[in-house]
mmCIF file as gemmi writes it, N, C-alpha and C atoms, coordinates in Angstrom:
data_model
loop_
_atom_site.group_PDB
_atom_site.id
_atom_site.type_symbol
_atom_site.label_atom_id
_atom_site.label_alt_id
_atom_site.label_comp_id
_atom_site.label_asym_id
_atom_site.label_entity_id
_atom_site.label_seq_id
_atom_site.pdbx_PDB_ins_code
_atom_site.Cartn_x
_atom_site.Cartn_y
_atom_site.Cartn_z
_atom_site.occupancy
_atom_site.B_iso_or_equiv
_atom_site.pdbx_formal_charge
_atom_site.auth_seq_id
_atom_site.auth_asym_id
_atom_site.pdbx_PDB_model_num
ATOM 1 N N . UNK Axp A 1 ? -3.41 17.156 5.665 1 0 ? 1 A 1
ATOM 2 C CA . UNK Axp A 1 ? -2.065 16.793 5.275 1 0 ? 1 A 1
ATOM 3 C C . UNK Axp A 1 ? -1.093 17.932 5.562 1 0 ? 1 A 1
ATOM 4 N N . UNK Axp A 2 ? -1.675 18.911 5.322 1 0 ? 2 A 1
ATOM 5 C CA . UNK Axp A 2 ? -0.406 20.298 5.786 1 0 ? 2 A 1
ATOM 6 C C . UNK Axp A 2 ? -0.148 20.562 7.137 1 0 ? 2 A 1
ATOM 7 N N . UNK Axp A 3 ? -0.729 20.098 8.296 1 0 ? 3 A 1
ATOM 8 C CA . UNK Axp A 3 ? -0.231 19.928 9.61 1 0 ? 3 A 1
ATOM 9 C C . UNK Axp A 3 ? 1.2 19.09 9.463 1 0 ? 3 A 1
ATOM 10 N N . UNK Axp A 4 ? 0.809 17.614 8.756 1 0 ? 4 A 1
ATOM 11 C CA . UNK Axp A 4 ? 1.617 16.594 8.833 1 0 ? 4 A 1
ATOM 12 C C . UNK Axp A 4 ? 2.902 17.2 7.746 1 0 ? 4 A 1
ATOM 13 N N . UNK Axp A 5 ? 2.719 17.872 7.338 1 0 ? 5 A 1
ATOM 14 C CA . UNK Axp A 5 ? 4.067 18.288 6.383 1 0 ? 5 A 1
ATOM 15 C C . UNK Axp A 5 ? 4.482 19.359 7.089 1 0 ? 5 A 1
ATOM 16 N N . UNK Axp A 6 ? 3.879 20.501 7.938 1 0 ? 6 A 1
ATOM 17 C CA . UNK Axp A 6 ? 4.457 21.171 8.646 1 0 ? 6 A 1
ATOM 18 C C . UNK Axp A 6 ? 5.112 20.742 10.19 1 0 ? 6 A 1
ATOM 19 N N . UNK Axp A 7 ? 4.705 19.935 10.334 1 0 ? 7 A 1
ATOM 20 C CA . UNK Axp A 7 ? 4.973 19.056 11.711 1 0 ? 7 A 1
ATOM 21 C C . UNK Axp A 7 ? 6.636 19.447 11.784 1 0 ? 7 A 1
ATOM 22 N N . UNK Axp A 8 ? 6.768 19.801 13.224 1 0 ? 8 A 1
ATOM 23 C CA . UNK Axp A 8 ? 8.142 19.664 13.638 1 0 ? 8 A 1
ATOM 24 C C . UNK Axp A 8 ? 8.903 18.267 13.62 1 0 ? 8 A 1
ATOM 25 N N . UNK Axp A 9 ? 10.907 18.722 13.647 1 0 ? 9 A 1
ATOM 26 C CA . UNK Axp A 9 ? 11.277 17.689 13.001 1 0 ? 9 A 1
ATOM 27 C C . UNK Axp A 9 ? 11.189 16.84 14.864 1 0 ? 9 A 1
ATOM 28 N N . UNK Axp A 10 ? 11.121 17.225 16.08 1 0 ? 10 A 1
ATOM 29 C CA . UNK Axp A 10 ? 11.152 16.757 17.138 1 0 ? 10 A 1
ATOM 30 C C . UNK Axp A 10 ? 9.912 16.618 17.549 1 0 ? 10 A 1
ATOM 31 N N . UNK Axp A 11 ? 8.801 16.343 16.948 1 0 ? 11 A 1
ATOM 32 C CA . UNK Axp A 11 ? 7.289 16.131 17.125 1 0 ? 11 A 1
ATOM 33 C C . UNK Axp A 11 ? 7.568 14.038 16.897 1 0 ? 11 A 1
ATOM 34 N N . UNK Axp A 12 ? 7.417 13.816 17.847 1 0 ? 12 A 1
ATOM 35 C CA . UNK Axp A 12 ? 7.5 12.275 17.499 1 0 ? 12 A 1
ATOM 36 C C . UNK Axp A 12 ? 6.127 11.505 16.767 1 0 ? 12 A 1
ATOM 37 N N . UNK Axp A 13 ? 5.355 12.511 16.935 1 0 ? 13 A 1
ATOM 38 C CA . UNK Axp A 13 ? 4.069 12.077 15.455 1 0 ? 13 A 1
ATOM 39 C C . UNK Axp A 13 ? 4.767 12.217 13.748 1 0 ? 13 A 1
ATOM 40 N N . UNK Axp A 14 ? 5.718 13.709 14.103 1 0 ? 14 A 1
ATOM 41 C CA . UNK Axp A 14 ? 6.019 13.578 12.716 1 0 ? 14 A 1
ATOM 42 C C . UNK Axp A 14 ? 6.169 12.121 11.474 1 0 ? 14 A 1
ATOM 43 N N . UNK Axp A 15 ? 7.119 11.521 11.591 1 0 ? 15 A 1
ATOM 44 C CA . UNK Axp A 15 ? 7.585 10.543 11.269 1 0 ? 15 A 1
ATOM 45 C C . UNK Axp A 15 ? 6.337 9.623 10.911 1 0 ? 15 A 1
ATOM 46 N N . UNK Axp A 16 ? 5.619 9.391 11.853 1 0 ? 16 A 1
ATOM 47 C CA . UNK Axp A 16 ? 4.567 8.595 11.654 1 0 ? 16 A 1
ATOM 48 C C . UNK Axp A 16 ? 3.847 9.09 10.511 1 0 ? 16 A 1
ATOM 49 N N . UNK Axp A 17 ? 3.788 10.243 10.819 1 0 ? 17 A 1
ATOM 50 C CA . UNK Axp A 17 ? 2.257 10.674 10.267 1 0 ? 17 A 1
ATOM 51 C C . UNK Axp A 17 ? 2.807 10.725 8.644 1 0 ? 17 A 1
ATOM 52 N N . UNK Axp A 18 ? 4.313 11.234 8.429 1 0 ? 18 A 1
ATOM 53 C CA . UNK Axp A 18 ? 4.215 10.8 7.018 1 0 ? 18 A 1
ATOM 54 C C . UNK Axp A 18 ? 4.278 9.416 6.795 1 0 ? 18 A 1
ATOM 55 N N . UNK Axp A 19 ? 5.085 8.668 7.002 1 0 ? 19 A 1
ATOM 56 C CA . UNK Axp A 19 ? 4.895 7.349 6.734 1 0 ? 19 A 1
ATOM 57 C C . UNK Axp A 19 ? 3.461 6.865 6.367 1 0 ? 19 A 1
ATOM 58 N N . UNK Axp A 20 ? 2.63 7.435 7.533 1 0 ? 20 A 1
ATOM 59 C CA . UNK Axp A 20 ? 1.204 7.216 6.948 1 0 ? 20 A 1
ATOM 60 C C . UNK Axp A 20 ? 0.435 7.448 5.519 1 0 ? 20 A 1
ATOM 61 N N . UNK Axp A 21 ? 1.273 9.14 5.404 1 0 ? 21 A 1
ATOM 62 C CA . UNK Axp A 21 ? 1.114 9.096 3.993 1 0 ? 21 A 1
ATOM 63 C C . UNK Axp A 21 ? 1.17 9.351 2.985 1 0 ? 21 A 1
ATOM 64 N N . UNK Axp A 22 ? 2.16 8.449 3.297 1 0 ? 22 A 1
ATOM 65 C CA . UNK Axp A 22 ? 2.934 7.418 2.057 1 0 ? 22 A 1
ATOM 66 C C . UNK Axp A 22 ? 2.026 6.418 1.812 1 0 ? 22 A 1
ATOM 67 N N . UNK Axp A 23 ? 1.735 5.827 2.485 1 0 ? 23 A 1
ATOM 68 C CA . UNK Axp A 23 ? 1.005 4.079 2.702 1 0 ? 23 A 1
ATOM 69 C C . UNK Axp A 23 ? 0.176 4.517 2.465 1 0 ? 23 A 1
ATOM 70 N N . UNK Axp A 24 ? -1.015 5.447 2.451 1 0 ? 24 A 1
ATOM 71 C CA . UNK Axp A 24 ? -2.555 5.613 2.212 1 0 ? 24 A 1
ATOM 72 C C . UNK Axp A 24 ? -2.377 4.965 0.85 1 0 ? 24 A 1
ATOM 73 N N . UNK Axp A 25 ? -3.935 4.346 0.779 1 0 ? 25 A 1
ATOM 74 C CA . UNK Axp A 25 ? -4.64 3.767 0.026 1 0 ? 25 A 1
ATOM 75 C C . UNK Axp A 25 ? -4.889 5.134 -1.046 1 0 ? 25 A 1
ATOM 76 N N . UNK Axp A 26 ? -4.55 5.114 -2.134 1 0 ? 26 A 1
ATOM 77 C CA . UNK Axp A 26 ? -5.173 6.284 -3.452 1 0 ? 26 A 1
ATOM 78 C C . UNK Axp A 26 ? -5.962 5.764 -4.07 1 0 ? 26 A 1
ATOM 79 N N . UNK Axp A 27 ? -6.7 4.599 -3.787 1 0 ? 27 A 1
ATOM 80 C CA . UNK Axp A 27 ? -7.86 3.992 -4.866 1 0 ? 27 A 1
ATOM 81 C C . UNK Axp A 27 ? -9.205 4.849 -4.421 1 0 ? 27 A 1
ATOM 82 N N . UNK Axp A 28 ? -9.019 5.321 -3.441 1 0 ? 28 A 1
ATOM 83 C CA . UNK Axp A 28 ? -9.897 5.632 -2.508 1 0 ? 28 A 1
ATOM 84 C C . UNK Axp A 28 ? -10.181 6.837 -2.931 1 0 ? 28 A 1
ATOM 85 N N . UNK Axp A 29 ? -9.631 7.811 -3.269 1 0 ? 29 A 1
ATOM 86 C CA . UNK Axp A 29 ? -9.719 9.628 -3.433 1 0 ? 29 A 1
ATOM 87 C C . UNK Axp A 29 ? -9.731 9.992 -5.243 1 0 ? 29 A 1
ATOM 88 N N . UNK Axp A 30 ? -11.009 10.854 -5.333 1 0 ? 30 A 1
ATOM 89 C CA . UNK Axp A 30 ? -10.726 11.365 -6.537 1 0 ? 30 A 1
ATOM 90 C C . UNK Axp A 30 ? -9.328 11.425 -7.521 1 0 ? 30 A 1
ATOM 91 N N . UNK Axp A 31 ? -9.807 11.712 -8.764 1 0 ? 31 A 1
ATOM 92 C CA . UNK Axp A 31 ? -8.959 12.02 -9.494 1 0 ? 31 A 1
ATOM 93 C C . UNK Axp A 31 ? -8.505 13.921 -9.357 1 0 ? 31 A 1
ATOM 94 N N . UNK Axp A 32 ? -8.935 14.407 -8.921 1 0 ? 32 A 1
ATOM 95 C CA . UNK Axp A 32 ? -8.767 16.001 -8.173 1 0 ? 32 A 1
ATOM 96 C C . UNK Axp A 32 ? -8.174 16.125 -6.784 1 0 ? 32 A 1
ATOM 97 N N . UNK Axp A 33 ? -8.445 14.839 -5.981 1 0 ? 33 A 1
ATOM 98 C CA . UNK Axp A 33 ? -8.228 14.954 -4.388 1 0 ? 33 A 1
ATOM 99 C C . UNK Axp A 33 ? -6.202 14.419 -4.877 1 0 ? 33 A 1
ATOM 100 N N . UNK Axp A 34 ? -6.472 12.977 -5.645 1 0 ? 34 A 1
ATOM 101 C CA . UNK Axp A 34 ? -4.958 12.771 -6.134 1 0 ? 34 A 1
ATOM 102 C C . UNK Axp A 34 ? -4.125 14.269 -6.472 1 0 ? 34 A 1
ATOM 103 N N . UNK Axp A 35 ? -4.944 14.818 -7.507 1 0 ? 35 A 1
ATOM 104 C CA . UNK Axp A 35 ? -3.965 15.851 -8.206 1 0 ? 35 A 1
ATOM 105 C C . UNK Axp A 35 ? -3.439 17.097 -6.959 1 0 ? 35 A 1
ATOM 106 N N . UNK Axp A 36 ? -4.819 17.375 -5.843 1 0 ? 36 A 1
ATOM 107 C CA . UNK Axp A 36 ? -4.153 18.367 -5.066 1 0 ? 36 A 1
ATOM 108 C C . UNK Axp A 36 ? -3.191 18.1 -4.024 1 0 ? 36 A 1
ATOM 109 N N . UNK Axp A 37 ? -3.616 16.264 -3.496 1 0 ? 37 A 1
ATOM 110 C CA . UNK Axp A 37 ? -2.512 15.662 -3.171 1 0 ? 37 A 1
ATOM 111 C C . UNK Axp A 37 ? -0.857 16.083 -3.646 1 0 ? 37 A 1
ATOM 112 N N . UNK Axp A 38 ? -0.759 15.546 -4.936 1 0 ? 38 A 1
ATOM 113 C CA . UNK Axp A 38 ? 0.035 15.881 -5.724 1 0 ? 38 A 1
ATOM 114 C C . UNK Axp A 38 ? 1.183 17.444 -5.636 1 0 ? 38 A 1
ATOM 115 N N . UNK Axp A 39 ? 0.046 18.299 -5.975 1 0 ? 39 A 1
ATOM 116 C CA . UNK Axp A 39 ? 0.649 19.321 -6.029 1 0 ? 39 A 1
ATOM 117 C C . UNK Axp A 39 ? 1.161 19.928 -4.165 1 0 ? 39 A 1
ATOM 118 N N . UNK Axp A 40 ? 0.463 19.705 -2.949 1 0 ? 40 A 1
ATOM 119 C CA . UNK Axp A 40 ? 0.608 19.669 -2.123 1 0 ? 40 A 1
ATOM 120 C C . UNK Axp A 40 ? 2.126 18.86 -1.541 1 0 ? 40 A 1
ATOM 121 N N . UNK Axp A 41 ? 2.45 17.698 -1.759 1 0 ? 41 A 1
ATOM 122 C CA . UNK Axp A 41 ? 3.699 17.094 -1.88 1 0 ? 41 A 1
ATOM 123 C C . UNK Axp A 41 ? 4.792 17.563 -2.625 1 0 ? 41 A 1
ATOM 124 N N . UNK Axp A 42 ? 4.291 18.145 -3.901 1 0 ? 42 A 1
ATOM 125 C CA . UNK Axp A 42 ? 5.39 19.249 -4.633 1 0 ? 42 A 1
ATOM 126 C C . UNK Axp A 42 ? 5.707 20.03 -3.542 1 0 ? 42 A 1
ATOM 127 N N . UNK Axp A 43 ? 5.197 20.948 -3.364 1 0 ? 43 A 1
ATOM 128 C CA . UNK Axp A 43 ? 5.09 22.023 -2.073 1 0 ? 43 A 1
ATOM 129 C C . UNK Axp A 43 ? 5.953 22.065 -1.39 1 0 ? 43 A 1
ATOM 130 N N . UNK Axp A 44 ? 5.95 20.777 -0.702 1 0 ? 44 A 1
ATOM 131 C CA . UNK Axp A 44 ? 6.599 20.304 0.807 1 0 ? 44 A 1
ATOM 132 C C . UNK Axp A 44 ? 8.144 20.186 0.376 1 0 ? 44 A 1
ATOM 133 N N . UNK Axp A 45 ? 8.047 18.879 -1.224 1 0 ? 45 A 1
ATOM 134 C CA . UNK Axp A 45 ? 9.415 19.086 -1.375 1 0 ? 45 A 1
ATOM 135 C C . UNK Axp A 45 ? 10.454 20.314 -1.663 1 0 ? 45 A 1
ATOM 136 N N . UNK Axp A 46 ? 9.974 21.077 -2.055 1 0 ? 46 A 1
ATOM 137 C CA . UNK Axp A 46 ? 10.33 22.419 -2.975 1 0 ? 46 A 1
ATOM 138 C C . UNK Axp A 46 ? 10.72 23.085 -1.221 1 0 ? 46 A 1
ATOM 139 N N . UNK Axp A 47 ? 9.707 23.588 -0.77 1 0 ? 47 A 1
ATOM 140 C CA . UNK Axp A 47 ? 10.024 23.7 0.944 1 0 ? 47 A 1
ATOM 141 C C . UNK Axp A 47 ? 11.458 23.189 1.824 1 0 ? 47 A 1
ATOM 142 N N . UNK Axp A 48 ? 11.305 22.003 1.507 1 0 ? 48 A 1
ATOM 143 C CA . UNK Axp A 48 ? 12.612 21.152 2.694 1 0 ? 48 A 1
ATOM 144 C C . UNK Axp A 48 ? 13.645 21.066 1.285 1 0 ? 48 A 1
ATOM 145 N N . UNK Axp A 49 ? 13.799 21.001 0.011 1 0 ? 49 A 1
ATOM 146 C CA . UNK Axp A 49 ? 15.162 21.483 -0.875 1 0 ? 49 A 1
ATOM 147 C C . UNK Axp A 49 ? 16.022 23.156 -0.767 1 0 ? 49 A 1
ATOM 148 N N . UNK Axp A 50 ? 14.839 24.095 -0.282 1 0 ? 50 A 1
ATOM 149 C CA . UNK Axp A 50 ? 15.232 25.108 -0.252 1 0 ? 50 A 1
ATOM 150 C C . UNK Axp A 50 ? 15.504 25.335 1.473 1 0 ? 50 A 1
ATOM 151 N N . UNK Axp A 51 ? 15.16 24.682 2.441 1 0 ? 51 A 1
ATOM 152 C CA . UNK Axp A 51 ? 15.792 24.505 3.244 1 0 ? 51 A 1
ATOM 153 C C . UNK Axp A 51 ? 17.249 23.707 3.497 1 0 ? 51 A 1
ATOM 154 N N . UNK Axp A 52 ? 17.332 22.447 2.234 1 0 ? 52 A 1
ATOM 155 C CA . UNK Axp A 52 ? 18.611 21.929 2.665 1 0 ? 52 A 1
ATOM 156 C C . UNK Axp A 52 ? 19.576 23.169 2.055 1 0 ? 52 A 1
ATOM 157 N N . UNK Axp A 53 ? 18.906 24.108 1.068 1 0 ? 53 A 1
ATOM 158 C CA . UNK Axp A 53 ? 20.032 24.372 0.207 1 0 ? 53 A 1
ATOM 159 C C . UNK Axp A 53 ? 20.664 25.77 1.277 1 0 ? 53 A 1
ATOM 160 N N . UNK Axp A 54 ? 19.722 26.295 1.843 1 0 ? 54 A 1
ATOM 161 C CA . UNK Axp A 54 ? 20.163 27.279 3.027 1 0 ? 54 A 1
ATOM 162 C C . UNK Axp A 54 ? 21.244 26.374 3.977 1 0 ? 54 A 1
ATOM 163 N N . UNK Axp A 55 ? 20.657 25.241 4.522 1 0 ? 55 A 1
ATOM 164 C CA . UNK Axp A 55 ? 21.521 25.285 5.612 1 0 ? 55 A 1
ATOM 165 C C . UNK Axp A 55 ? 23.128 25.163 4.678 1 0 ? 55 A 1
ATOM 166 N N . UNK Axp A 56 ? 22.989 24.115 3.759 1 0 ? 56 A 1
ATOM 167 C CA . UNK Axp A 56 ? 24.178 23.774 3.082 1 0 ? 56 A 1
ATOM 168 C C . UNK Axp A 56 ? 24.78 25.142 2.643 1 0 ? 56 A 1
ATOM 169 N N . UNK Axp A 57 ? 24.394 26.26 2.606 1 0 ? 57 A 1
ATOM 170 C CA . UNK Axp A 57 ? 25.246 27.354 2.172 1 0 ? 57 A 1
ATOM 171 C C . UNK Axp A 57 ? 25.608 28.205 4 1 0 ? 57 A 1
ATOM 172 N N . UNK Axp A 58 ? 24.491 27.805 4.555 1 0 ? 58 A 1
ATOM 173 C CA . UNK Axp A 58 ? 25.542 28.325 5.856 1 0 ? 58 A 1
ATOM 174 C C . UNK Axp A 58 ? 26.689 27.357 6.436 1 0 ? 58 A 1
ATOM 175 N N . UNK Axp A 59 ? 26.155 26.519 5.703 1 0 ? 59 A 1
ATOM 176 C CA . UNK Axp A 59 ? 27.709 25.275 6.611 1 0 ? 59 A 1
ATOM 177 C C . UNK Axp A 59 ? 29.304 25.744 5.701 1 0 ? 59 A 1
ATOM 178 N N . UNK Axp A 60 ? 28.812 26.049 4.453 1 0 ? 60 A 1
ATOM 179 C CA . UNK Axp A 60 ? 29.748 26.651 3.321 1 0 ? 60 A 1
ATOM 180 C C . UNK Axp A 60 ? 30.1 27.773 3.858 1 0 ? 60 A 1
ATOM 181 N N . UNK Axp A 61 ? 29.565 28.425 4.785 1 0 ? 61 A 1
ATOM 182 C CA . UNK Axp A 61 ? 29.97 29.875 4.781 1 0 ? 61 A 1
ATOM 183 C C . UNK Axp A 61 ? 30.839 29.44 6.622 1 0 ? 61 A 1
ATOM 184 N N . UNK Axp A 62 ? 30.472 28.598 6.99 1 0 ? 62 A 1
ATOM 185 C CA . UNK Axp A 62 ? 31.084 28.288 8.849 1 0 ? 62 A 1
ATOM 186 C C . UNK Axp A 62 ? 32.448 27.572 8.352 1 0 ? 62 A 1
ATOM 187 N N . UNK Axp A 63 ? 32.104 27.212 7.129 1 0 ? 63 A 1
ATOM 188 C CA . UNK Axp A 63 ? 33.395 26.365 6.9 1 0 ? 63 A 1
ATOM 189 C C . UNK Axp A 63 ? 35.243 26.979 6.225 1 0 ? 63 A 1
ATOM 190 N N . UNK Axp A 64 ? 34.816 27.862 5.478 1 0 ? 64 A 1
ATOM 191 C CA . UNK Axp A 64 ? 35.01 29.313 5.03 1 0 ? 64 A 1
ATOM 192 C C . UNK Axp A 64 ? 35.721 29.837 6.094 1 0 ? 64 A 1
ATOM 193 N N . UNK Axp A 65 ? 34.74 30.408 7.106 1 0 ? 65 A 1
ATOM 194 C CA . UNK Axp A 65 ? 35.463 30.923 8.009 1 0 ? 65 A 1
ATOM 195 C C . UNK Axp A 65 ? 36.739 30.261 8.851 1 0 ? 65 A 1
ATOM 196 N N . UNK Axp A 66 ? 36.131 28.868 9.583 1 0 ? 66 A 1
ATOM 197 C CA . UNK Axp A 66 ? 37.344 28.589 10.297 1 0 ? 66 A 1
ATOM 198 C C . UNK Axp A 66 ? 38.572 27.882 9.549 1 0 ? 66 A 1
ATOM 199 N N . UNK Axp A 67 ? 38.261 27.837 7.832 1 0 ? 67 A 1
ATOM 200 C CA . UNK Axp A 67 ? 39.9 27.309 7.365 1 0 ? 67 A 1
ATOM 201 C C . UNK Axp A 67 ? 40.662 28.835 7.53 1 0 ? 67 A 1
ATOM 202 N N . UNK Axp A 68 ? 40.396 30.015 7.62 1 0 ? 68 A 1
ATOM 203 C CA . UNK Axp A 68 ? 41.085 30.97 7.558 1 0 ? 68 A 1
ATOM 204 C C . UNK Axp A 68 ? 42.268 30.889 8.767 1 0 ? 68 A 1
């Protein structure tokens, strides 16, 4: 799963491969495989929030500049 969460955003597997999983079947995997699941998807989000929150403070800072 951490390929597929590191996957580039111009990798045209990306997309797929999460979609995939999303859709996986969880009846299927431990109650431990769920939880590291779990915490693994924390991860990713925490990852791409602290990426939106960078770019959104450099667009704050490009924006800044050219009202001057």
């Amino acid at each position: 799963m951490d390929d597929i969460l590191n996957s580039s955003v111009t990798d045209p597997r990306g997309e797929r491969q999460l979609d995939e999983v999303a859709a996986q079947d969880l009846s299927a995997l431990s109650v431990e495989d769920i939880k590291a699941r779990i915490e693994t998807l924390r991860s990713a989000i925490e990852r791409a929030e602290k990426e939106l929150a960078q770019r959104g403070g450099a667009v704050s800072a490009a924006e800044a500049l050219f009202r001057k």
